[in-house]
C-alpha positions in Angstrom: 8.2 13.0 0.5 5.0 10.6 0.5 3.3 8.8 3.0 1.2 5.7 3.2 -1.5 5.9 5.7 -3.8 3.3 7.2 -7.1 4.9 8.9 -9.5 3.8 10.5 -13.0 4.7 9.4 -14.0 7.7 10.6 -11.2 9.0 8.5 -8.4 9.1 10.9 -4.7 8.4 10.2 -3.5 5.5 13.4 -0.4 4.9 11.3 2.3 5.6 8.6 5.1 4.6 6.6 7.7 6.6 4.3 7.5 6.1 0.5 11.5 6.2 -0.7 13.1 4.8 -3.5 13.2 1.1 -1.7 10.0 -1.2 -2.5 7.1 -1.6 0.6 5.3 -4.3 1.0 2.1 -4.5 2.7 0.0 -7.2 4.5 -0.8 -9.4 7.9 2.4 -11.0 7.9 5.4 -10.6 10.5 7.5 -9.7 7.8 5.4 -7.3 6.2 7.8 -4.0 6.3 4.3 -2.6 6.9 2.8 -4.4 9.2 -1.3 -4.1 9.4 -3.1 -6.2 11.6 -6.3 -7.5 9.6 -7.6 -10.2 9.0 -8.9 -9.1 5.7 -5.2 -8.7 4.2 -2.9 -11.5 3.4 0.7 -11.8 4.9 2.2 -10.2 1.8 -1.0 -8.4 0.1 0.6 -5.5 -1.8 4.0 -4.4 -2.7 4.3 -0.6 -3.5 7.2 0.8 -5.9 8.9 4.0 -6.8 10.0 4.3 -10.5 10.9 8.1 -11.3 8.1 10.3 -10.1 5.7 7.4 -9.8 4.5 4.7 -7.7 3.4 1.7 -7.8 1.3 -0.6 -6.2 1.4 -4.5 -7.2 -1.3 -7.1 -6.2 0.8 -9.9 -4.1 -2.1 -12.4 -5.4 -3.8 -11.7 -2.2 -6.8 -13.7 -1.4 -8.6 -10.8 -1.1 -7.3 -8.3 -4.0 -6.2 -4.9 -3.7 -8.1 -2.1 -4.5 -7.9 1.5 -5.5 -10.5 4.2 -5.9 -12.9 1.5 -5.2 -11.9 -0.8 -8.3 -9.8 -3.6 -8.0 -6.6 -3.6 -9.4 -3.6 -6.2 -10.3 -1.0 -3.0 -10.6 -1.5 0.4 -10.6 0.7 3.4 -11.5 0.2 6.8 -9.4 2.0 10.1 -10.2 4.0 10.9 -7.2 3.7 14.3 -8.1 0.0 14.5 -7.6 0.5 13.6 -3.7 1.1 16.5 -1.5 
């Protein structure tokens, strides 16, 4: 099973959501399914995926953009079964 977790900056988790089969999406907004409250995020900023043993997160063209591993990214494909 994965997990997406938002932390704060010292490195600690304050919440979580379950990765499954059905599409996440991520931002500011009331019907974000995951719901962060930032001002930096839009209302839908990301959308995160499950095809096979991957995921995948999309760019909501966020005012912002979303990042990974400190490079910004439109869509970006993770193998699920590198997360423990």
């Amino acid at each position: 099973m994965a997990f997406l977790y938002q932390i704060v900056p010292d490195g600690s988790p304050i919440q979580y959501w379950t990765l499954g089969d059905t599409p996440l999406i991520v931002g500011s907004g009331d019907f974000a399914e995951a719901y962060v409250e930032d001002e930096t995020l839009s209302g839908s900023h990301f959308l995160i995926t499950r095809e096979r043993d991957d995921f995948i997160i999309v760019d909501l063209q966020s005012s912002n953009g979303t990042w990974v591993n400190d490079r910004q990214v439109l869509a970006h494909r993770d193998d699920a079964s590198q997360i423990a």
